[in-house]
N, C-alpha and C positions, 0 to 999 in steps of 0.2 A: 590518371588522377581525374576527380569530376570536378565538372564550373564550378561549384559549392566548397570545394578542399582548395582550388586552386584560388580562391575569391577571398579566404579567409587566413591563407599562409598557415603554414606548416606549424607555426607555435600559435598562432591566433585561433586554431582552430582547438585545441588541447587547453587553450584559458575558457574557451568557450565549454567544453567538455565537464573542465571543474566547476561552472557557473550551475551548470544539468546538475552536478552532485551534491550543491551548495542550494538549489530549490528544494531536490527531494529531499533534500535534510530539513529543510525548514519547513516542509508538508509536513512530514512525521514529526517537530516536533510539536506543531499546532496541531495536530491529530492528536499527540498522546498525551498531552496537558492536562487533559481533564480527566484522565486514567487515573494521573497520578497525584489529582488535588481533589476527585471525587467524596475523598471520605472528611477532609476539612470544610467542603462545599456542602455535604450533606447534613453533618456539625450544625454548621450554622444555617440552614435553610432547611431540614428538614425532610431532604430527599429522600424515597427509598429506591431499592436495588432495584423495583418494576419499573419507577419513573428514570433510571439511570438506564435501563435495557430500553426503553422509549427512545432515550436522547440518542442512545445510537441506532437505531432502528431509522431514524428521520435523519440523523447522519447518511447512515446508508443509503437508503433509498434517494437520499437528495445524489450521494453518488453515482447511482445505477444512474438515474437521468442524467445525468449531469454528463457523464459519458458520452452515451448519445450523441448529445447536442455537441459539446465540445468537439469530440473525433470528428464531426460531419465537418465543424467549422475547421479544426485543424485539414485536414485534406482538402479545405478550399480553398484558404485566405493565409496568408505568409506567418509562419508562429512565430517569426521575429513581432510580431504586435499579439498574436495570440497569448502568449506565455506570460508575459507581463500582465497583460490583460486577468486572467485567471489567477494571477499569484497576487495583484492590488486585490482581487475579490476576496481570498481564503484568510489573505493578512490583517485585511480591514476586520472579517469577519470573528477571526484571532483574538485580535482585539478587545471587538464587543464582547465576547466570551466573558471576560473578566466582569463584564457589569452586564451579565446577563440576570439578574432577578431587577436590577434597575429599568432593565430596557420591556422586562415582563411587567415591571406597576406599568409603564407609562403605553403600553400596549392592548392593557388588561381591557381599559373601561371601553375600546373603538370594538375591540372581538368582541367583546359580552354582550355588548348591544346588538351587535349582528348575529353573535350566535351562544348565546349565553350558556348551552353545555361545557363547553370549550374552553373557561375559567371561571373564576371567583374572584374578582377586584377585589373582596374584602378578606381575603384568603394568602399570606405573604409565600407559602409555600408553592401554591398555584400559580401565584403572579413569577415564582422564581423558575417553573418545570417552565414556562410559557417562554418566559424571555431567552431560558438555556436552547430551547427547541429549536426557535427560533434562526440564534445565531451558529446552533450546531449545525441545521439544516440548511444552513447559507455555507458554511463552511463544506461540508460536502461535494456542495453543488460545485463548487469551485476549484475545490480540491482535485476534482475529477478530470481537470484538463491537463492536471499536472503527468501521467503516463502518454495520452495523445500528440504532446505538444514534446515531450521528450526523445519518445521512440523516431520521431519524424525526425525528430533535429540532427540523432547521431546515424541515422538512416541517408538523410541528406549532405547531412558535412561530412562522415567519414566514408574513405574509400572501404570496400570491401574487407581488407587484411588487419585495418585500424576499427574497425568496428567492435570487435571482443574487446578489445582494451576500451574502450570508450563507454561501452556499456557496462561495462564492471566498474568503470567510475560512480556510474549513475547509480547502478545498483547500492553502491556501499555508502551513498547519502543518506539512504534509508535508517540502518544500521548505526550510524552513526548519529542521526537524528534523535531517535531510537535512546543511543547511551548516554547523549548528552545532557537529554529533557531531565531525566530523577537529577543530575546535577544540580542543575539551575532550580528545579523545584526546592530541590533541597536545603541550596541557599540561600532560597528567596522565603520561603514557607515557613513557619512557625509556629508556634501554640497561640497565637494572638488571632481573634478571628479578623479574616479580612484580606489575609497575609495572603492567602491562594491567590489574590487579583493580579498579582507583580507580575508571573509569569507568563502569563496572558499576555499583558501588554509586552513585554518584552520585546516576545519572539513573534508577535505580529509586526513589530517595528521593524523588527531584522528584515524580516519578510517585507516590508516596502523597500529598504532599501537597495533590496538586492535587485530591484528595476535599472536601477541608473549606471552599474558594471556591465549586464547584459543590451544593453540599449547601446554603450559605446563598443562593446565587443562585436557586434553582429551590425556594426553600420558597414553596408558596402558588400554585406554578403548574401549570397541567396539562398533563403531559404522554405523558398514559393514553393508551390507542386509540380514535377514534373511533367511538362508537355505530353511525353511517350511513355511506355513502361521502361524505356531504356535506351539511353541516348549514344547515338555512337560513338564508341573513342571515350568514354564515359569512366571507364573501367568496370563498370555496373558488370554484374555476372548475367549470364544467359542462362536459362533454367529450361526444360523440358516443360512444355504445358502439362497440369493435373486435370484429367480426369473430370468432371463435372461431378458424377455420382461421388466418386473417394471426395474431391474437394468440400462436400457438403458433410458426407458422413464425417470427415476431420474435423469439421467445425463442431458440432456435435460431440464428438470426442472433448475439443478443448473445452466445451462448454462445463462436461461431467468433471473434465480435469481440472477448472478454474475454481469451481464451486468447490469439489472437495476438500482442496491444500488450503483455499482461504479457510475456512470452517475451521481449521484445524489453528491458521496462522491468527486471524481476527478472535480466536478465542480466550486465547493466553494474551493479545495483545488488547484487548480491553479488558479480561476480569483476573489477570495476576498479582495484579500491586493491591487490589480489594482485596483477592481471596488471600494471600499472606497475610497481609494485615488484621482483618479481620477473621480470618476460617482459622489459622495456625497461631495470632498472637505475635505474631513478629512486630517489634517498631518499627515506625517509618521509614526513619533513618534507613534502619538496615534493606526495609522492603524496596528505598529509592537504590541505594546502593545496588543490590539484588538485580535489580530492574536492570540496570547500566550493564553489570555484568551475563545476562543475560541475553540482552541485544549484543554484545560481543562476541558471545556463542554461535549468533544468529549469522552475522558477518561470519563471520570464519567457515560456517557451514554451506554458505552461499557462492565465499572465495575455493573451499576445497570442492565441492560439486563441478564448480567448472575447469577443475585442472583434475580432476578424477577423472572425466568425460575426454581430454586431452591426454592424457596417460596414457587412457584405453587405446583410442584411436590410433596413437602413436605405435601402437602395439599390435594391429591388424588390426583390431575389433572394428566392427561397424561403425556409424557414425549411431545409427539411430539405438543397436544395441546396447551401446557404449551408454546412453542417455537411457536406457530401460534399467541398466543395471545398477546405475546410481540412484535412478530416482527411487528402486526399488531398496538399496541402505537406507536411504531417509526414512522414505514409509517405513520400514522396519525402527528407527529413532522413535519416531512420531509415538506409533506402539507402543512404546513404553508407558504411553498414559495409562498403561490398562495396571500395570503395578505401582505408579504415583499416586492413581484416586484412592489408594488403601492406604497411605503411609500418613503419619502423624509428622508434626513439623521434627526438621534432624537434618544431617548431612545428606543425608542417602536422598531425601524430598527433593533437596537442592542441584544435589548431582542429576540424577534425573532430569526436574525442570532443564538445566543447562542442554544436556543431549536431546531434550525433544527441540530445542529452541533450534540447536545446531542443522538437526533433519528438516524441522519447521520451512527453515528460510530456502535451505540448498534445495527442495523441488520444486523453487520458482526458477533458476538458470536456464534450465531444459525447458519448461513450459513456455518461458519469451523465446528461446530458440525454437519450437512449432510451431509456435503463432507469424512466426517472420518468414516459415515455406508458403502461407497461405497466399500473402500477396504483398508486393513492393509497392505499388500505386496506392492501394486503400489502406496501409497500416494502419490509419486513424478510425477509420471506420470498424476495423475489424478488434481494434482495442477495446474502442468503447460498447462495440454490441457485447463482449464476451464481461468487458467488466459491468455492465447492466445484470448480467446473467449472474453472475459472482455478487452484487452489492443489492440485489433484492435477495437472494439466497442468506446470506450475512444478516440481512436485515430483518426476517423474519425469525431468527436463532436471539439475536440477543435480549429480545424483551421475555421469549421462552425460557434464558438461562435466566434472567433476572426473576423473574414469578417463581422459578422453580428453588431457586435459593431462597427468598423470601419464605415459602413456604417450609420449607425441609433446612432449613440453614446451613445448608451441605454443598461443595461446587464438588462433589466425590462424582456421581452421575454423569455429570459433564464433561472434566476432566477422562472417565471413562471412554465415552463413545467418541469424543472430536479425536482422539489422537489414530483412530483406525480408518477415521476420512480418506487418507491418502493408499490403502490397499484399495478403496473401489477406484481412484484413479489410475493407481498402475494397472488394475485388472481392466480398465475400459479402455486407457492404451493398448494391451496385449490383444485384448479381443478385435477393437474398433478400428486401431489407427492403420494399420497395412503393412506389411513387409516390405512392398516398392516405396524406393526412396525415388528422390526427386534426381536429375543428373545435371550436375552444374559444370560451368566451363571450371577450369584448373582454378579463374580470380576468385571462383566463389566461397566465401566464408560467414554465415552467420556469427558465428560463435556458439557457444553452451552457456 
């Protein structure tokens, strides 16, 4: 067992674990807030589908940096203060969200002056894209330390063999986040304008609270950076040095692989509660509902990929095949966009939707298992360059998807080509990634 497992005890460490599940659930639901109150927001402020592709575009991109900086600081400085640190930023920023066209008047007239393209003081719809930008681009930024400061933490506290299970925690905060948001929207939100503000402030409040369980959990433990790559008596696994040239070409690989699955993931997860709504005619109601039961697909697809990947394995197959052959069922789920952009709202829409969401989710399990051969010492670094790679990619798509639907009032197009994303990723696996696996002592376990 390592200083880090042994520091936090056997159940302290597993309250600690749900804390990891109880963040990424309140990232995602302050991410998808404004998904699913966009078209009330738009209502009463005037927004359209270009200037909502903007807010995530500056979304984005504030998370591609935001990576960066964050990894660099997580792999230097102890994320027992990092993590809190980044999650006061995303919550606070949560928050303002709610009074984001207030926080644009009062913003308007100091930008204009300096750079008077860049708004219209005397323009409320201008003063409202300003203030949403704003605090979406702050949210971003902050949001993005939420992977760096997580992977590190069940990297550091759990031993080897507890790592799959710990990581499937984190994982399903997502998912969960994910079902609960159309919930909350849905009870808070109404035909009264104004009403979208609630949820905002909500689940930013949550999100400060959850400082003060993770603060008294993680007193006494360590969860600094390791001295060595591997300390002895540690239980840490021993691995085979890689390669310099494969090690680089891998990265490359995950780069093609990060970028692909999000395109496909960030697609549906910003424009499905609009494009039901609005593209098919569905109600709210049912499109928040919808919404819930669809991020429960996403979880389940996520949970079954990695016990598909164990199945295999259990069964001679490779490790690494085993991980080609699931991830290669998803991409074929995903695919099915290509017969959803044709279909008119109906059961058959919905069933679909569900199965791409399920494939959607399940070829991230395999991908965080890659990314954890590259390196023990730098996880944080190596997160955040690849999620840089992934959230300029991302961010360059959604103001494209937004223009193109304003224009054509169609998400058919779209819909079409994101869900074939994930065949260029399996094919730059098969081609790129290598046949040599890595050889780990007996302790060694990533997980899938």
């Amino acid at each position: 067992m390592n200083q880090t497992s042994s520091s936090a005890g056997h159940v302290g460490k597993w309250w600690i674990c749900s804390l990891l599940l109880m963040a990424l659930m309140l990232n995602y639901m302050d991410r998808q807030t404004l998904s699913l109150t966009i078209v009330p927001i738009s209502e009463d402020l005037g927004l359209s589908n270009t200037q909502y592709g903007l807010l995530e575009m500056g979304f984005s991109y504030a998370f591609a940096v935001g990576g960066l900086v964050t990894g660099w600081l997580a792999d230097r400085f102890s994320v027992r203060w990092m993590y809190p640190l980044v999650l006061f930023g995303w919550s606070t920023a949560g928050v303002a969200t709610g009074y984001g066209d207030r926080i644009g008047q009062l913003l308007a007239g100091p930008i204009a002056s300096w750079w008077p393209a860049a708004v219209d003081p005397h323009d409320p719809g201008s003063c409202a894209f300003l203030g949403f930008f704003v605090c979406r681009t702050a949210l971003g930024f902050f949001e993005s330390g939420q992977w760096p400061c997580a992977l590190i933490t069940t990297q550091r506290l759990l031993d080897p063999a507890d790592r799959p299970f710990g990581n499937g925690l984190l994982q399903s905060g997502a998912s969960i986040g994910a079902i609960l948001t159309p919930l909350v929207v849905q009870a808070m939100v109404t035909d009264q304008p104004g009403t979208w503000r609630g949820p905002f402030v909500v689940i930013g409040v949550l999100g400060l609270l959850w400082i003060l369980p993770w603060t008294w959990f993680t007193a006494g433990v360590r969860l600094d950076a390791p001295s060595r790559p591997a300390d002895a008596g540690s239980g840490e696994a021993a691995v085979a040095p890689t390669p310099r040239g494969l090690l680089v070409r891998r990265f490359l690989t995950l780069g093609i692989v990060v970028v692909a699955i999000n395109l496909t993931w960030h697609f549906f997860r910003v424009w499905l509660p609009k494009m039901l709504q609005e593209y098919h005619g569905y109600e709210a109601a049912t499109v928040r509902y919808f919404t819930s039961a669809y991020y429960i697909a996403t979880d389940l697809g996520c949970l079954a990929s990695g016990f598909a990947v164990k199945l295999l394995t259990s069964r001679r197959v490779s490790v690494h095949a085993a991980r080609l052959s699931v991830f290669l069922a998803c991409a074929l789920l995903t695919s099915l966009s290509t017969i959803a952009s044709g279909l008119d709202r109906g059961p058959l829409l919905l069933v679909l939707l569900l199965l791409i969401g399920f494939g959607s989710l399940g070829l991230f399990p395999n991908y965080y298992s890659l990314t954890q051969e590259l390196s023990r010492r730098h996880q944080g670094k190596i997160t955040g360059m690849l999620g840089f790679i992934c959230w300029v990619a991302t961010a360059e798509m959604q103001p494209l998807v937004g223009r193109h639907v304003d224009l054509t009032h169609s998400y058919a197009d779209g819909i079409f080509w994101v869900g074939l994303a994930p065949a260029v990723a399996f094919l730059a696996l098969c081609l790129l990634w290598g046949c040599a696996e890595r050889s780990p002592r007996k302790s060694d376990s990533t997980g899938s």
